[in-house]
C-alpha positions as a Markdown table, in Angstrom:
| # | Residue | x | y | z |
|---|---|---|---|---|
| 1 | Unk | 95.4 | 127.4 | 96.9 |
| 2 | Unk | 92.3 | 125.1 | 97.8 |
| 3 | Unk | 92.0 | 124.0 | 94.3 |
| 4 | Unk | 94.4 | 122.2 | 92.6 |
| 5 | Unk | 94.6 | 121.8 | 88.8 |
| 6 | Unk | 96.5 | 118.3 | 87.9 |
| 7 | Unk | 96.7 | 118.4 | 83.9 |
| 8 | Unk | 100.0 | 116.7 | 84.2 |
| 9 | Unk | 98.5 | 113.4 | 85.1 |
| 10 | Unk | 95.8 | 114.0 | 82.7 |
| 11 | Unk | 98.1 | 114.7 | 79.7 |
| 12 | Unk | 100.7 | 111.6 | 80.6 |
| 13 | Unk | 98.0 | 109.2 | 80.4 |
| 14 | Unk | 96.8 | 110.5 | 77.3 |
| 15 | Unk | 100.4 | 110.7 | 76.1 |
| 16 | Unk | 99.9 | 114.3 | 75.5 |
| 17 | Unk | 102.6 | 117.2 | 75.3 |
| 18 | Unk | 101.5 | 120.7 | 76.7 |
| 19 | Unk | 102.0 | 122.1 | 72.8 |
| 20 | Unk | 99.9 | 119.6 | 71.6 |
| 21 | Unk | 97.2 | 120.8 | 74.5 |
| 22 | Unk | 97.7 | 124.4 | 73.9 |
| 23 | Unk | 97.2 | 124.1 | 70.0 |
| 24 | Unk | 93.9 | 121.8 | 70.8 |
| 25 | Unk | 92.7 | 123.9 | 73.1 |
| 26 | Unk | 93.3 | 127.0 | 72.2 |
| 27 | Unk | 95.3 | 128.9 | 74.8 |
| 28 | Unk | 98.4 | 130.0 | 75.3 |
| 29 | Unk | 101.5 | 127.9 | 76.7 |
| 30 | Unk | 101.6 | 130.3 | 79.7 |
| 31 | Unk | 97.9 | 129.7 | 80.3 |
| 32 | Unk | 98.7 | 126.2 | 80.4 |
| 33 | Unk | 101.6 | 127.1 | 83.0 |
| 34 | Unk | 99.6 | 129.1 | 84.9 |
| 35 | Unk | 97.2 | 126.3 | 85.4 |
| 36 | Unk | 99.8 | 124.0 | 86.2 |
| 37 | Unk | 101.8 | 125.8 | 88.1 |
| 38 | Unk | 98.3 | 126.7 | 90.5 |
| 39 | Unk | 98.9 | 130.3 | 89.7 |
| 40 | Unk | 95.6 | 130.7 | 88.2 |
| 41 | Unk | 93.1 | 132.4 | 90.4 |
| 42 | Unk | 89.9 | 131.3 | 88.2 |
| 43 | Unk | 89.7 | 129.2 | 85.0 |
| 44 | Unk | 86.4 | 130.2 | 82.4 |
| 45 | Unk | 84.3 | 126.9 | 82.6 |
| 46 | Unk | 84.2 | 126.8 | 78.5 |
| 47 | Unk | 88.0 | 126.8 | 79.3 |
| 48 | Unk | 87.8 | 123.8 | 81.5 |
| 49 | Unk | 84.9 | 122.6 | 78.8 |
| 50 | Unk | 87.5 | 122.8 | 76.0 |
| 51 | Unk | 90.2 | 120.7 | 78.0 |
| 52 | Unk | 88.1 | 118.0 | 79.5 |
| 53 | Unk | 86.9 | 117.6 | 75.6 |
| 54 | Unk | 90.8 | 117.5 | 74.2 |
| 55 | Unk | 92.0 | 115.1 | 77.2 |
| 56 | Unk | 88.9 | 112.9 | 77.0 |
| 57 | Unk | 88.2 | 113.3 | 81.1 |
| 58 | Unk | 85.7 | 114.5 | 83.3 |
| 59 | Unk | 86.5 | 118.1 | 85.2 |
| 60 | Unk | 86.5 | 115.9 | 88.8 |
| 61 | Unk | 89.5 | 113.9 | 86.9 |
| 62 | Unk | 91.8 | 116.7 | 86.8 |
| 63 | Unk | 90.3 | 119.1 | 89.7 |
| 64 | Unk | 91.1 | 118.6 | 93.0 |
| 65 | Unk | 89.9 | 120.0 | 96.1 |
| 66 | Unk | 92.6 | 120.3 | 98.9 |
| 67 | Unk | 92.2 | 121.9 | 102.5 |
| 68 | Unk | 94.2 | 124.9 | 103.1 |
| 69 | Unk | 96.1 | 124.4 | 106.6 |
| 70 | Unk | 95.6 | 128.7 | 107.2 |
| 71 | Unk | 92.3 | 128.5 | 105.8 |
| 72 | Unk | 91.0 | 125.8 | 107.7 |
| 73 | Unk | 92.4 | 127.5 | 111.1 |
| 74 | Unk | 90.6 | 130.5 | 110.1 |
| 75 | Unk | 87.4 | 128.5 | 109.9 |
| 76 | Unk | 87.3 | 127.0 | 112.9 |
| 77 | Unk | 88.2 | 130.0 | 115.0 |
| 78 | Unk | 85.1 | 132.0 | 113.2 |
| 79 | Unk | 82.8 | 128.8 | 113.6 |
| 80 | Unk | 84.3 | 129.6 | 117.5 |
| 81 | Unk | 83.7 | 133.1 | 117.9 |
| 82 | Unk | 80.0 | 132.9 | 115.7 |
C-alpha cells in the first residue's frame, strides 16, 4: 500500500493505549488494527477527523505517502508506451 497509516507513533507520543483511542474515537479495536496493520483500503475523513482531534495532530502527522516499487514500474512503462 502507497499510503501508510502510523498511529503507533502518534499514540506513544501522546502516551496513548489503542483502548484508550478506540473508546475516544469511537471505533472498534479491529478498526484500529486494520489501520495499523495497513489493511484498510479507505479511511472516512470524519474518521480521520475524529482521530486527529483525540491525538491532538494534524492528518500529514500520522499519514504517510510511500512509493510502491510495482506501482512505480507500472508508471513509468505507461508514461513509455503513452
Amino acid at each position: 500500500m502507497a499510503i501508510i497509516i502510523n498511529i503507533d507513533v502518534m499514540l506513544a507520543k501522546r502516551k496513548m493505549s489503542v483502548t484508550e483511542l478506540s473508546e475516544r474515537v469511537g471505533i472498534t479495536m479491529a478498526n484500529i488494527s486494520i489501520l495499523k496493520n495497513g489493511k484498510a483500503k479507505a479511511i472516512r475523513l470524519s474518521t480521520l477527523e475524529a482521530i486527529c482531534k483525540t491525538l491532538e495532530c494534524q492528518p500529514g502527522d500520522i499519514l504517510e505517502y510511500k512509493i510502491d516499487e510495482d506501482t512505480q514500474g507500472s508508471n513509468e512503462q505507461s508514461t513509455v508506451l503513452n
